[in-house]
VODRENGU-971713 format. One record per residue (C-alpha): z, y, x. Coordinates in Angstrom, 2 decimals, decimal comma, always signed. Each point is the difference from the previous one (the first is absolute). Example, Ala and Ser with C-alpha at 12.3 -4.5 7.8 and 13.67 -1.06 7.14 Angstrom:
VODRENGU-971713
<<+7,80 -4,50 +12,30>>
<<-0,66 +3,44 +1,37>>
This chain:
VODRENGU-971713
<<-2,56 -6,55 +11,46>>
<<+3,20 -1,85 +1,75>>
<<-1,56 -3,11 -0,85>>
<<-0,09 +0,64 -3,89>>
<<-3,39 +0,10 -2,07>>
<<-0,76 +3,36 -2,29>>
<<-2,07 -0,65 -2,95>>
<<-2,27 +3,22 -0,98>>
<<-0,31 +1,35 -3,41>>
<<+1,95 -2,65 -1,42>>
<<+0,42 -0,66 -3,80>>
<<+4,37 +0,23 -0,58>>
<<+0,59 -0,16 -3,74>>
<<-1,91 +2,34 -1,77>>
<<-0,46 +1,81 +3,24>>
<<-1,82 -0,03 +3,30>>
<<+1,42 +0,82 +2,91>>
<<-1,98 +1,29 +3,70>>
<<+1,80 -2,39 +2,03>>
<<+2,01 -3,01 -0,68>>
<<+2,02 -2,78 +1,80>>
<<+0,86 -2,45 -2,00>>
<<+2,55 -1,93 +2,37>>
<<+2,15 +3,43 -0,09>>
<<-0,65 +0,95 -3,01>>
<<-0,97 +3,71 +1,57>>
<<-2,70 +2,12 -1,66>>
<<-1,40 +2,98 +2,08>>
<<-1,36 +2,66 -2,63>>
<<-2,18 +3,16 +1,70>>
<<+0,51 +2,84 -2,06>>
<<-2,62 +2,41 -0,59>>
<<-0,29 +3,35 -1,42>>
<<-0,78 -1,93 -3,71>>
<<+3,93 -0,78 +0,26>>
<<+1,49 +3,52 +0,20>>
<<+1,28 +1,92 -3,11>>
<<+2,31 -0,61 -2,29>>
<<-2,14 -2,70 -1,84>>
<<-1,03 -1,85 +2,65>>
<<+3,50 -0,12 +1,84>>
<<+1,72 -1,24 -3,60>>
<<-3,44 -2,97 -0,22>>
<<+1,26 -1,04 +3,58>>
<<+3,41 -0,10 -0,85>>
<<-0,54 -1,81 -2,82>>
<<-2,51 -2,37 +2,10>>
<<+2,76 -0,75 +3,11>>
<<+2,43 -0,60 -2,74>>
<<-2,28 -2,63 -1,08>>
<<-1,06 -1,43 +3,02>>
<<+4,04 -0,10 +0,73>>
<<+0,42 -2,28 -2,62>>
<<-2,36 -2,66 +1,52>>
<<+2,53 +0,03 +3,21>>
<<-2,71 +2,37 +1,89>>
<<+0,90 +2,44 +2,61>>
<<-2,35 +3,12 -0,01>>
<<-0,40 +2,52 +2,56>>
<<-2,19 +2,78 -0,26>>
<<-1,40 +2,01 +2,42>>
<<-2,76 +4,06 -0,52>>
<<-3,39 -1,35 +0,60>>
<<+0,07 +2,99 +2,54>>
<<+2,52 -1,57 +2,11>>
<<-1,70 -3,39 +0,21>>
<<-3,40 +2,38 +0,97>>
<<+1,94 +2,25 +2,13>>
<<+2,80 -2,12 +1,41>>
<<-1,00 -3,69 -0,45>>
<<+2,26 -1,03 +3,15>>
<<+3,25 +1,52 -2,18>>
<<-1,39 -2,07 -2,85>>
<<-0,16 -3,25 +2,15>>
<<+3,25 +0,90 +1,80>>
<<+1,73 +0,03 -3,50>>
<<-1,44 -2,96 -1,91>>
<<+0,79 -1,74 +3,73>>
<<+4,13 +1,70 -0,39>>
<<+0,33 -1,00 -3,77>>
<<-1,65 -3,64 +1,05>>
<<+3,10 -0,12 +2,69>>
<<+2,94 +0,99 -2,32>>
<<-1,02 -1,65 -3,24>>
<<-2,74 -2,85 +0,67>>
<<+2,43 -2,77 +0,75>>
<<+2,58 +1,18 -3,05>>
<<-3,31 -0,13 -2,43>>
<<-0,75 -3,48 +1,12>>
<<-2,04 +0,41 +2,98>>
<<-0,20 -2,22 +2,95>>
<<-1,47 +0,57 +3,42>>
């Protein structure tokens, strides 16, 4: 996307992420009903806290918008590649 390459279910850490770019340091995480309740929310909190740490970006999107809406999926990544990619160390 924009010229960047996105890694799929990519080992971070002690974690694995759906989609990564290394070059911006992004991770794209598709949320699924196995992440709602209390539980689950706290484990992903605890997860992007720790995925923070290694300098990564996450941004997390219901799997039933990327089934439902994939074009508003695209359009965001494509937005948060346009105000943050060159900051994160990004080149075009």
């Amino acid at each position: 996307m924009k010229g960047y390459d996105f890694h799929r279910q990519k080992p971070l850490g002690k974690h694995i992420v759906d989609f990564y770019c290394p070059k911006l340091l992004l991770a794209i995480e598709i949320d699924g009903v196995t992440h709602s309740g209390v539980e689950a929310e706290s484990a992903d909190r605890e997860r992007q806290a720790e995925l923070e740490s290694l300098g990564v970006h996450v941004v997390r999107f219901l799997d039933s918008d990327v089934r439902e809406n994939m074009t508003g999926v695209i359009a965001a990544i494509s937005d948060w590649i346009e105000r943050y990619g060159l900051q994160r160390g990004g080149s075009r």
